[in-house]
N, C-alpha and C positions, 0 to 999 in steps of 0.2 A: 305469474309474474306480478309485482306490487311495484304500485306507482312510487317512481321515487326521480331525482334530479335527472335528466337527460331521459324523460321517457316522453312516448306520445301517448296521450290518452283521448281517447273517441267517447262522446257521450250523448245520449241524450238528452235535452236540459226544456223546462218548461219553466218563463220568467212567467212572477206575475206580481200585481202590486198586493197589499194588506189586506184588501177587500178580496182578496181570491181572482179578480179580474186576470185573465191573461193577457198578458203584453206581447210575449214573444213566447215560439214552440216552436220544435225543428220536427222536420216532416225523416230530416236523414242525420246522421250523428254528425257530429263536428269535432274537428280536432284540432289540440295546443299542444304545447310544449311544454311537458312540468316543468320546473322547478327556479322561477322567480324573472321569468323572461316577460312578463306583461300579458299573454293570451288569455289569460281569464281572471275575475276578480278573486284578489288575494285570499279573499277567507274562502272562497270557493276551493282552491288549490288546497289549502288549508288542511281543508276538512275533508280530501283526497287523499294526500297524502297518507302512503304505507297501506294503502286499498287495493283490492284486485275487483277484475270482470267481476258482472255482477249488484256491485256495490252501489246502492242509492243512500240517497240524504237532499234533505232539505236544507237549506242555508239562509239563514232570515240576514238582511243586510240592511243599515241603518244607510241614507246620505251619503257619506263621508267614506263609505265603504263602496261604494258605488260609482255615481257620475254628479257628486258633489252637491252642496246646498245650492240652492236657487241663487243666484247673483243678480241684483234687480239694476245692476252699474254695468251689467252685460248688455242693457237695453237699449238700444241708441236712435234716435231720429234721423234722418238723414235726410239730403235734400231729392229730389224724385229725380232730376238729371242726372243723378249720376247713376244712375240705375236705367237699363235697356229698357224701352216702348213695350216691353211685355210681358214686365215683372207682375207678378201673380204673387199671391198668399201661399204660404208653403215653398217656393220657391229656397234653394240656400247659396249662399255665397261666401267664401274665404275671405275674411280681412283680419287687419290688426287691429287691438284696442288702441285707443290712442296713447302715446309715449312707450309702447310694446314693441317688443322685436317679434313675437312668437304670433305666428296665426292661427284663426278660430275661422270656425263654420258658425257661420249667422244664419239665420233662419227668417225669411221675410212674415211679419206677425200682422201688417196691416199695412196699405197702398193708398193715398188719398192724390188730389189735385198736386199740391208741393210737397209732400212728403212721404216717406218708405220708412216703415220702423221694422226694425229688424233687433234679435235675440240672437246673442251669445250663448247662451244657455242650452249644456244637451237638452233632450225633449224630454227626459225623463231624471233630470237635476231634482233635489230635493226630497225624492219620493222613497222610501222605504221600502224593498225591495223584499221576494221570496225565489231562491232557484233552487228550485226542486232536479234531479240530475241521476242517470243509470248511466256507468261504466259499463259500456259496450264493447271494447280494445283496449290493450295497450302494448303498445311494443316498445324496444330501443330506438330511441334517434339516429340518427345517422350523424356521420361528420358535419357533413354540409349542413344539416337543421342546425345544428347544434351552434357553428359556426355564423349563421346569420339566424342564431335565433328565433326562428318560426318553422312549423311544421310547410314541408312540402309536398304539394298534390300529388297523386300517383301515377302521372305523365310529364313528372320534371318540376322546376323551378315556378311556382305560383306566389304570385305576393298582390 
């Protein structure tokens, strides 16, 4: 079978940045939903597409192909009350930018006496990307995937 729109594909993927550093490794394979549903990054699909089991590649990805340039206007001060007696660094929290309808995950980046600054920015924004990846599966969707768009666990409805 060859990947193509409305298939599930299982893979193993090992992210890492330029330097060879790994960021992220899967211990067990993971699964999407080909064909233009959002579960994996686009040139990744990409460069799947019309592949069977088997099948590896590396895929170099610039920023902008990724989790976007660095936004240094994602950075914001805030005052320390409005943040729980037990905010820590690392810490994340949902807000809006200001005059924004859409919400983001903020990231608390440093905690002082009056103030909490926190980052908009995924952790891995700006950075130049390599996903290396073995087609391990792939079968047909189902209705249901297909229909709410994401693969589902194989004990039911996972999201």
């Amino acid at each position: 079978m060859l990947i193509e729109k409305n298939t599930v594909v299982s893979l193993n993927y090992e992210l890492s940045d330029t330097e060879g550093n790994i960021i992220e490794k899967t211990d067990e394979p993971i699964s999407y939903l080909h064909g233009g549903y959002d579960g994996i990054f686009p040139l990744v699909e990409e460069a799947l597409h019309q592949k069977e089991i088997g099948f590896s590649c590396t895929v170099s990805m610039e920023p902008e192909d990724t989790f976007g340039k660095y936004d240094s206007n994602l950075i914001r001060e805030e005052p320390r009350a409005a943040f729980p007696e037990n905010v820590t660094i690392g810490m994340r929290f949902e807000g809006a930018p200001e005059g924004a309808d859409d919400f983001i995950i903020y990231t608390v980046t440093d905690v002082d006496d009056n103030t909490v600054t926190v980052d908009g920015n995924h952790p891995l924004a700006g950075m130049s990307l390599n996903f290396f990846c073995t087609v391990t599966d792939i079968r047909p969707a189902t209705a249901e995937e297909i229909s709410h768009q994401h693969v589902h666990g194989p004990h039911g409805h996972v999201h």
